[in-house]
C-alpha positions as CSV (number, residue, x, y, z in Angstrom):
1,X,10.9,3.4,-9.6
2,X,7.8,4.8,-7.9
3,X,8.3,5.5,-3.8
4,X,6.1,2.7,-3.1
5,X,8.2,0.9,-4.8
6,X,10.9,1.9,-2.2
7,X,9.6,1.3,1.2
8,X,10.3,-2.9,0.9
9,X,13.7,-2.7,0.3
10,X,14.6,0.4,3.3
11,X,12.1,-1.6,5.3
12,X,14.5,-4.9,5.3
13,X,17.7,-2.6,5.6
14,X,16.4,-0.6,8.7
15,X,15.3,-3.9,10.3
16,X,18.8,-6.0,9.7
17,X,20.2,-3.0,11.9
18,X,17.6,-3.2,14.7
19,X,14.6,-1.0,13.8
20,X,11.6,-0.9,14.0
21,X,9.0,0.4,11.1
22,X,6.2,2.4,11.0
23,X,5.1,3.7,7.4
24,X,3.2,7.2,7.0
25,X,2.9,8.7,10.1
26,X,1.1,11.9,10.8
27,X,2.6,14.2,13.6
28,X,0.1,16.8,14.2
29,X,2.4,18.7,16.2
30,X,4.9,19.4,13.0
31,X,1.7,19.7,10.8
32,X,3.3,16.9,8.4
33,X,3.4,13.6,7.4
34,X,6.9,11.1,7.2
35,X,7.1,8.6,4.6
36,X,8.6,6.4,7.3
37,X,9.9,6.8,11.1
38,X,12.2,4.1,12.2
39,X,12.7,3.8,15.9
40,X,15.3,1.8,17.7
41,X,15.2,2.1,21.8
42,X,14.9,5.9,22.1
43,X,16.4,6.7,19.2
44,X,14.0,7.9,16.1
45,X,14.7,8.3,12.5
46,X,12.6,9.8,9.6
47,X,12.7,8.5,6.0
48,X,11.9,10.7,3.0
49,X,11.4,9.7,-0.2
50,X,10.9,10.8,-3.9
51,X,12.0,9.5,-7.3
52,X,14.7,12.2,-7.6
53,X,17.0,14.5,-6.0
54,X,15.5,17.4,-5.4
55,X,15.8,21.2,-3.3
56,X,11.9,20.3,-2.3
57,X,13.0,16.7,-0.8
58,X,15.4,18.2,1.2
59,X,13.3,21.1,2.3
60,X,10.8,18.2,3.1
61,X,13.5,16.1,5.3
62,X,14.4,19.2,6.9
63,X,10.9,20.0,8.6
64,X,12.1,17.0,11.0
65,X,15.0,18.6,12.8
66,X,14.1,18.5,15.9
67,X,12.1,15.5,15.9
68,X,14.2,13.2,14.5
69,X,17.6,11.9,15.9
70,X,18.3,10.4,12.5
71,X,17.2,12.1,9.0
72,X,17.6,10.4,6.0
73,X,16.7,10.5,1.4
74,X,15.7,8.0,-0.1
75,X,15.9,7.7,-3.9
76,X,16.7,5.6,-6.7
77,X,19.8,4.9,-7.9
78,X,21.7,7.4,-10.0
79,X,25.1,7.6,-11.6
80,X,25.8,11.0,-11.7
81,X,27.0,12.6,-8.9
82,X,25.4,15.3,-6.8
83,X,26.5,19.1,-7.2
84,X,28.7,20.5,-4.9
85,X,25.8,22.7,-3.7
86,X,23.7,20.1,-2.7
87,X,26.4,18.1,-1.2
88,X,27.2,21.0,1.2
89,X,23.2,21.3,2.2
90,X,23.1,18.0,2.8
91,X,26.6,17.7,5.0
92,X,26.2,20.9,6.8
93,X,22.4,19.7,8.1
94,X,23.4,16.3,8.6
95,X,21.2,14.6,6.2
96,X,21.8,11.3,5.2
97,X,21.3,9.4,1.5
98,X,19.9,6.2,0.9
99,X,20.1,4.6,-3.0
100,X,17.7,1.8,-4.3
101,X,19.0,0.1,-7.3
102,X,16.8,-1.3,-9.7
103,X,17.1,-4.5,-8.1
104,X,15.9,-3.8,-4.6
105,X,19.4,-3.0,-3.0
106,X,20.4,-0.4,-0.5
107,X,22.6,1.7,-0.1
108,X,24.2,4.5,2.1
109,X,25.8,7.0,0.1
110,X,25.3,10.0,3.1
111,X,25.4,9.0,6.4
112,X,23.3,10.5,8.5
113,X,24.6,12.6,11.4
114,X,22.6,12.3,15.4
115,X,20.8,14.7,16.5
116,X,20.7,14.7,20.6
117,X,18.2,17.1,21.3
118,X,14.4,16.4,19.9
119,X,11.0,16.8,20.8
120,X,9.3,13.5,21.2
121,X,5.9,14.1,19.3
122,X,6.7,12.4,16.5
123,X,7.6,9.2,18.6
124,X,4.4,10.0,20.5
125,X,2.5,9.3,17.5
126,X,3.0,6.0,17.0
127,X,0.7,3.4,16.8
128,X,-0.2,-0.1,16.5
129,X,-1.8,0.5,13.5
130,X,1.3,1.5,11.6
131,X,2.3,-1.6,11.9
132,X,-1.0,-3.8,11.4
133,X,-1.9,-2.0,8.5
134,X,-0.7,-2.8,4.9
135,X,-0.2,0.6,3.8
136,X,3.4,1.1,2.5
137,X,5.4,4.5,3.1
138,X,5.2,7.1,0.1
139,X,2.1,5.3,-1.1
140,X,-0.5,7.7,-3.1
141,X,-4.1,7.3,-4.0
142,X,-4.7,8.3,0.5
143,X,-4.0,5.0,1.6
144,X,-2.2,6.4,4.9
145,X,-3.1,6.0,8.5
146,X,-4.4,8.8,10.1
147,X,-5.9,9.8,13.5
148,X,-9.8,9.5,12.1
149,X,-8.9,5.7,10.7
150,X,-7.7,5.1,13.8
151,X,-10.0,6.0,15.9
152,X,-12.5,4.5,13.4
153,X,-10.6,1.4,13.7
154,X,-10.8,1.3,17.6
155,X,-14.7,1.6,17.4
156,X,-15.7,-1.0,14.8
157,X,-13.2,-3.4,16.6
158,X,-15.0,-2.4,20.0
159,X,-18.5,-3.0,18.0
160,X,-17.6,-6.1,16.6
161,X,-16.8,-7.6,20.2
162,X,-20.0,-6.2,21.6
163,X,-22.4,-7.7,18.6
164,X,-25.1,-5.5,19.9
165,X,-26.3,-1.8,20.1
166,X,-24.2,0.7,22.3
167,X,-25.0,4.3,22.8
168,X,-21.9,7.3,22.2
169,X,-21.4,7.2,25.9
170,X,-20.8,4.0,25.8
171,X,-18.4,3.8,23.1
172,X,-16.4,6.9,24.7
173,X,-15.8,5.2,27.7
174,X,-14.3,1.7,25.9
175,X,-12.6,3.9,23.2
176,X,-9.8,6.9,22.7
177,X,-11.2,9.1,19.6
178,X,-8.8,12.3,17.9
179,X,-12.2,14.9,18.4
180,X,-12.4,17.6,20.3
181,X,-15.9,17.5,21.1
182,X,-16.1,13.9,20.6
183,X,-20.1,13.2,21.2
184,X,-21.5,15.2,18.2
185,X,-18.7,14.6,15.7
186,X,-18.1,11.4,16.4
187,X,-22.1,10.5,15.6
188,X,-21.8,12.6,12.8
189,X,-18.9,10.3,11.2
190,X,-20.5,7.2,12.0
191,X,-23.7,8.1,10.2
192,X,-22.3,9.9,7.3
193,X,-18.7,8.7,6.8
194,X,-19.4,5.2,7.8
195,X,-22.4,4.1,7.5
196,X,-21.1,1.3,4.6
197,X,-20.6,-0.8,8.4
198,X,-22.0,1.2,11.0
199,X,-26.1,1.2,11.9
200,X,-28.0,3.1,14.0
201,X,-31.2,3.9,15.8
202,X,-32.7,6.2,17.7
203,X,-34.5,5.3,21.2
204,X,-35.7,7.4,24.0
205,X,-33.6,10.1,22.7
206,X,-30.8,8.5,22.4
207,X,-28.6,7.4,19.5
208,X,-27.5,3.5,19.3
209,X,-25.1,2.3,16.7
210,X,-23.5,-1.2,16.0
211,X,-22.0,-3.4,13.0
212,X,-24.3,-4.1,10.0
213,X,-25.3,-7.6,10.7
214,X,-23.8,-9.0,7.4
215,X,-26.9,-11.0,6.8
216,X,-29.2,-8.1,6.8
217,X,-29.7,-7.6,3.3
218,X,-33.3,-8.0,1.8
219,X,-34.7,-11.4,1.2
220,X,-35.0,-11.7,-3.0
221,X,-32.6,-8.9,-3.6
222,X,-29.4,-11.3,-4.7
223,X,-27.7,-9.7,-7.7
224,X,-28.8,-6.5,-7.1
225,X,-25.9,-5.1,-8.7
226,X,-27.3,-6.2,-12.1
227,X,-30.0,-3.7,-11.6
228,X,-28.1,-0.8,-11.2
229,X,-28.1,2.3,-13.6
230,X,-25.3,0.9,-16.1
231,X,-23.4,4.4,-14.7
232,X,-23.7,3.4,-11.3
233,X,-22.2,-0.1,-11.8
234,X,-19.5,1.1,-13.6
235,X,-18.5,3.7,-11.0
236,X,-18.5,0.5,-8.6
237,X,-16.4,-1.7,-11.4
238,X,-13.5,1.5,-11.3
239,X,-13.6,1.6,-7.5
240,X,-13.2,-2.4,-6.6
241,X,-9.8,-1.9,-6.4
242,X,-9.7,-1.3,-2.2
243,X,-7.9,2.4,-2.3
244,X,-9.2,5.9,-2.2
245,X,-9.2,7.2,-5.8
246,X,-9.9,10.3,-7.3
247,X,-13.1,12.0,-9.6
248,X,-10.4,12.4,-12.7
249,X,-9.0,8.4,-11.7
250,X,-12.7,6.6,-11.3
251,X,-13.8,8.7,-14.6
252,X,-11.1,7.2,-16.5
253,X,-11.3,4.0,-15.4
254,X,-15.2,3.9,-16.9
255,X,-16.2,1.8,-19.6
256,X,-16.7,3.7,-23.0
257,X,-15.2,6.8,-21.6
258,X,-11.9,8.6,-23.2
259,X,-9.1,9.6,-20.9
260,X,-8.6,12.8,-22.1
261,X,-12.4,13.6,-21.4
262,X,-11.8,12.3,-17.8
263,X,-9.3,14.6,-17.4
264,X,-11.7,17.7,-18.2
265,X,-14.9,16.5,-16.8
266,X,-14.7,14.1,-14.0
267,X,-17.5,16.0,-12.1
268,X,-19.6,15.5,-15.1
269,X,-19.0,11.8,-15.5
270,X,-19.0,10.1,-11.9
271,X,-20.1,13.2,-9.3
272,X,-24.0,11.9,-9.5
273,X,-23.5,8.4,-9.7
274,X,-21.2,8.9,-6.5
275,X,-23.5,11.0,-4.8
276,X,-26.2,8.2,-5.0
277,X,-23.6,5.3,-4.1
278,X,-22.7,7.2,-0.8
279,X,-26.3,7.7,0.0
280,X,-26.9,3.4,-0.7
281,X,-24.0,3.4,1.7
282,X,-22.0,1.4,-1.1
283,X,-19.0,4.2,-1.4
284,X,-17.4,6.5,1.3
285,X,-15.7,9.7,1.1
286,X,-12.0,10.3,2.8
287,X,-13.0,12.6,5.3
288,X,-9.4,13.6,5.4
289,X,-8.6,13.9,2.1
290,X,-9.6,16.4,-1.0
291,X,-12.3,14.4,-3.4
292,X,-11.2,10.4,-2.7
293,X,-13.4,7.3,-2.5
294,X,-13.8,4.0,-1.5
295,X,-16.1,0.9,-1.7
296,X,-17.9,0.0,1.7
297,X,-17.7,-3.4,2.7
298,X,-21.7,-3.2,0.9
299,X,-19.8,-2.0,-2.0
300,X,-17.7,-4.7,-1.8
301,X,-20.4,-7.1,-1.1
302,X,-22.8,-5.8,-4.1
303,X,-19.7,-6.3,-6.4
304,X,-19.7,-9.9,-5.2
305,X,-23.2,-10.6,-5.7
């Protein structure tokens, strides 16, 4: 059972006892990310998650003492019992244990000891978009929400309801964003990092950016795919799937091309075509993440076409 695979099942058991659910959220404060916080009034919980029983999972559920009122494993069923060892860390720290069975059922073989005294950043970080989003907790591949998505997420929504050009100022003053010195970096992402939706121009010296008009491809240019460098299209083929994926993962998802040699040349196989796809504005780099892409709603839309 993979932790994905997981998150439904605690999800429906958290919320039959009055809890709310926010999948993979960051706290920058704790320099960490939670599989899932569950929060009910003031109280706040933090799910961990992994496919076994393990010294490192409880390490990793430890890191929220403090922050957490409720602290809680989560692993798959297993019949053999836990060592005594184990069974002391996890009484004398308060940890609880939650079992999935094979068939999606939960259940509490721990329970969890409160915590009064925590620091509220991890509640502090909650969003909206925890919630709104369809990422699951303990999903891989990136698929998590994190401050730059968000703040990405506030601007294209503010752009969309605009429909027209609006400078950085402008776009600061309807919008919170995670930067320090928001006016250069947050140009710099638009252009580089999201330019698959994002346009700009440049006018008395000043920088304008809205959505793509999604009718503002050329005129004659339908199936423009088809015309592609056969590498190229195949690179767009591995990453229609919408998730970030890996060099080694899009190489080995190319026609004609053994596994094996994926493994021990991704670079070789899909670092040129990728370079060229960001450049169309077709594929975007994680700019969180170590080496992940994704299709651009262009990249999308090429696909389609």
């Amino acid at each position: 059972m993979k932790e994905e695979d997981m998150y439904d099942p605690i999800k429906s058991w958290m919320e039959e006892r009055g809890f709310t659910v926010y999948p993979e959220v960051e706290c920058r404060h704790r320099g960490g990310r939670a599989d899932i916080v569950v929060t009910n009034g003031e109280v706040v919980g933090v799910v961990e998650m992994k496919q076994s029983l393990s010294l490192d999972l409880i390490e990793q559920a430890l890191r929220w003492r403090g922050y957490a009122h409720y602290i809680w494993i989560a692993i798959p069923y297993q019949p053999k019992s836990y060592k005594k060892f184990v069974t002391m860390v996890l009484r004398d720290y308060g940890i609880g244990v939650l079992t999935i069975s094979k068939f999606g059922s939960v259940w509490p073989d721990k329970t969890a000891t409160f915590a009064r005294r925590t620091l509220p950043h991890l509640k502090e970080a909650l969003t909206e978009h925890h919630q709104t989003s369809e990422v699951k907790g303990g999903q891989s591949g990136g698929g998590y929400i994190t401050p730059y998505r968000i703040t990405m997420n506030q601007i294209r929504r503010y752009l969309n309801q605009e429909g027209d050009w609006r400078t950085i100022k402008e776009i600061l003053d309807h919008c919170e964003t995670h930067y320090a010195s928001p006016r250069a970096s947050l140009a710099k992402a638009l252009w580089q990092f999201e330019a698959g939706w994002c346009e700009r121009k440049k006018e008395g010296g000043k920088l304008y950016f809205r959505v793509r008009p999604k009718d503002s491809g050329e005129q004659g240019k339908k199936k423009v795919a088809y015309r592609l460098p056969e590498k190229q299209w195949n690179v767009l083929l591995a990453l229609a799937k919408d998730e970030w994926r890996t060099p080694t993962v899009i190489a080995g998802k190319l026609s004609g091309v053994n596994p094996e040699q994926a493994r021990r040349f991704d670079s070789l196989f899909v670092n040129q075509p990728l370079k060229t796809l960001i450049k169309k504005g077709w594929v975007e780099k994680n700019p969180v993440g170590r080496g992940q892409y994704r299709l651009t709603e262009a990249g999308h839309a090429v696909i389609l076409e």
